[in-house]
N, C-alpha and C positions, 0 to 999 in steps of 0.2 A: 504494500500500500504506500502512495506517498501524501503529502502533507504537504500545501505550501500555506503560511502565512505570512497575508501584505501587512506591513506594519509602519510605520514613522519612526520607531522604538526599537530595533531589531535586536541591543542589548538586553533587553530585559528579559528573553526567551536560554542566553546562554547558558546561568546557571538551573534550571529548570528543566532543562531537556539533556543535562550533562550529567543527571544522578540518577539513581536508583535503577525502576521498570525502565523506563523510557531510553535511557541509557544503553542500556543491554539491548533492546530492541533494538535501537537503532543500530548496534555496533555487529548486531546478529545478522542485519538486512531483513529484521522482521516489517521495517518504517520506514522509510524515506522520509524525513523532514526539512523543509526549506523554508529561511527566513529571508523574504524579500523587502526590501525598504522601497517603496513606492513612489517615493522622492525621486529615484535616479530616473522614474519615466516623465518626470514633466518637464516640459516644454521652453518655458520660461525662465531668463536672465538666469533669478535668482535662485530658480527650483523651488518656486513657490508650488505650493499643492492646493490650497485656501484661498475663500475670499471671501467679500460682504455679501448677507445674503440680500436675492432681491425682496422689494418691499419694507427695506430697512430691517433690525432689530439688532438683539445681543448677537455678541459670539461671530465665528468667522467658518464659514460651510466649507467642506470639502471638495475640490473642482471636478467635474468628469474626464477630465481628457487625461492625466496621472494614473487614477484608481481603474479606468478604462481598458488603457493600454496594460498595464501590470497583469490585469487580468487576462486579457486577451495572450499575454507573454506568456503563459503559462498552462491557460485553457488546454484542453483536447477535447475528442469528440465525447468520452465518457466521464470528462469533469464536471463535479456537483461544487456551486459556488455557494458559500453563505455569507451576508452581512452579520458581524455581531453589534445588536442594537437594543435597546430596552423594549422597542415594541414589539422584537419578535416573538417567533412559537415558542412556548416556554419549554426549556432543556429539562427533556425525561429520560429515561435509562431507556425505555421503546427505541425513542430519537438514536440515541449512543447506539444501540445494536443493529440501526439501519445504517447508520453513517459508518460504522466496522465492517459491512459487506462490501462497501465502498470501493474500488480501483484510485482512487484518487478526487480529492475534494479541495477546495480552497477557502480559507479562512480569511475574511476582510476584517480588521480592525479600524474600528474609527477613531474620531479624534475631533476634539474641538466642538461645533456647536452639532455636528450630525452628517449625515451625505446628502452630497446635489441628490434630490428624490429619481432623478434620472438614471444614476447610477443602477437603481434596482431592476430596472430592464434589461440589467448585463448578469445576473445573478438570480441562482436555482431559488432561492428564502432567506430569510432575514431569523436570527437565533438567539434567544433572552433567558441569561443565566440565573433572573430574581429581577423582580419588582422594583429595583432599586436601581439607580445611576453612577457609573462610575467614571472616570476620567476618561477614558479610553479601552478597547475593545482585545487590550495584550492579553490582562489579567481570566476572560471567560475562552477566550482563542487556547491560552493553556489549560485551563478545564475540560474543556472539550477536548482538545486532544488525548491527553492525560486519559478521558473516559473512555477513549475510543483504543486506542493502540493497548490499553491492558485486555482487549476483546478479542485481539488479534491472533490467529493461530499461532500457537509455540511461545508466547510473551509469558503468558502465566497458565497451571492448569488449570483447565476447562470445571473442574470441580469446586473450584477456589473463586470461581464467579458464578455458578448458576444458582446458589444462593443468597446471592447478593441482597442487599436493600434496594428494594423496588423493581427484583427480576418477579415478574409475575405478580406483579399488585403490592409485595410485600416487603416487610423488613425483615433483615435478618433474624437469627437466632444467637442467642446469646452465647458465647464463648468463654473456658472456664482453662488453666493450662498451672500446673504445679505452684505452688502445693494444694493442698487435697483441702485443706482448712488453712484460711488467713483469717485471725483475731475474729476467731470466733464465726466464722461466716462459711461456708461448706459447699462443694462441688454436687449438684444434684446426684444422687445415688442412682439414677438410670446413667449416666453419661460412665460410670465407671464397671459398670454391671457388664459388660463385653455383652448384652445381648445387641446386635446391632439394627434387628427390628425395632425393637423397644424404641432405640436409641431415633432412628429414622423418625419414626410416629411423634416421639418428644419434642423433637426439633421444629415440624412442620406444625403440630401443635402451636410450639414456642413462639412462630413466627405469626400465627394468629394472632394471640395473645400481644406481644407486643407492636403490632399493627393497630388493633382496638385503642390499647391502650396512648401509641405515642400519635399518632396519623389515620385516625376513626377513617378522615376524608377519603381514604384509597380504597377502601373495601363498602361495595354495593347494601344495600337496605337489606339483605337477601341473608348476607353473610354475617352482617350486626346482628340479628337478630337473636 
């Protein structure tokens, strides 16, 4: 799979994509990752990228001919492009395991007061990591990616994500690892019992149970009941 993200900010991805999972993917050839600075396709003197928007207001828009071309640079026929923007489709774990079948996607980071609305004629959707506003589109471009490449064949085992939080409506299950008892507080007695039905049944239970209780929202009327 590859990865490119357009950025203004291209430092802010090196420490982040130089550790841990992502690291090893990349150095396995499980990812291709590319940080493009979007600056170097515009046009103008100064490599301006920005400018006032029309109709006056705050803040300074993003130009189309820079974030245009960059894209086009890098496009193919099977590239999935996304803006990351507060008013996009809100990032679900569903999203993440569609964008992991992926051949290649492009991540657009913004900046500044938002993108010329034009620009989104160049671009598969627009993708919103929470309700809230951030300076710039670095900080959810590594989220995403982050969620997508540990889905990736060979990065981690396939067991180690199908019970994820939010694979299948749910939260995980709670996890418990030596000693047996800390100050008074104890490992449930089916997780040490070697039955591994039991154990199965507990779990999937467990992930009930703590779905009700932290995030009621994700499970139907059906299921509360």
């Amino acid at each position: 799979m590859r990865i490119d993200i357009l950025t203004l900010f291209p430092s802010m991805f090196e420490g982040v994509f130089q550790e841990s999972i992502i690291k090893r993917a990349i150095q396995e050839k499980k990812v291709e990752i590319n940080i493009i600075n979007f600056r170097e396709y515009s046009t103008l003197n100064n490599h301006q990228v920005d400018d006032t928007p029309y109709g006056g207001g705050a803040g300074m828009v993003l130009r189309c001919e820079p974030l245009v071309s960059a894209i086009e640079s890098v496009k193919k026929e099977n590239t999935k492009v996304y803006l990351m923007t507060p008013q996009g489709v809100p990032y679900k774990q569903e999203l993440a395991n569609s964008l992991a079948k992926e051949s290649h996607i492009v991540l657009v980071c913004g900046h500044y007061e938002g993108f010329d609305e034009r620009i989104k004629n160049f671009c598969d959707g627009e993708i919103s990591i929470g309700d809230y506003v951030l300076t710039g589109g670095e900080i959810p471009a590594m989220a995403i990616t982050d969620s997508i490449v540990r889905l990736l064949p060979g990065v981690i085992k396939q067991e180690s994500y199908e019970s994820d939080s939010f694979q299948g409506d749910l939260l995980d299950y709670p996890t418990y690892t030596k000693p047996y008892e800390f100050r008074g507080y104890k490992v449930p007695e089916v997780l040490v019992s070697g039955n591994h039905q039991k154990i199965r049944e507990w779990r999937e239970q467990a992930r009930i149970e703590n779905t009700k209780e932290k995030r009621r929202d994700l499970l139907d009327f059906k299921e509360v009941e």
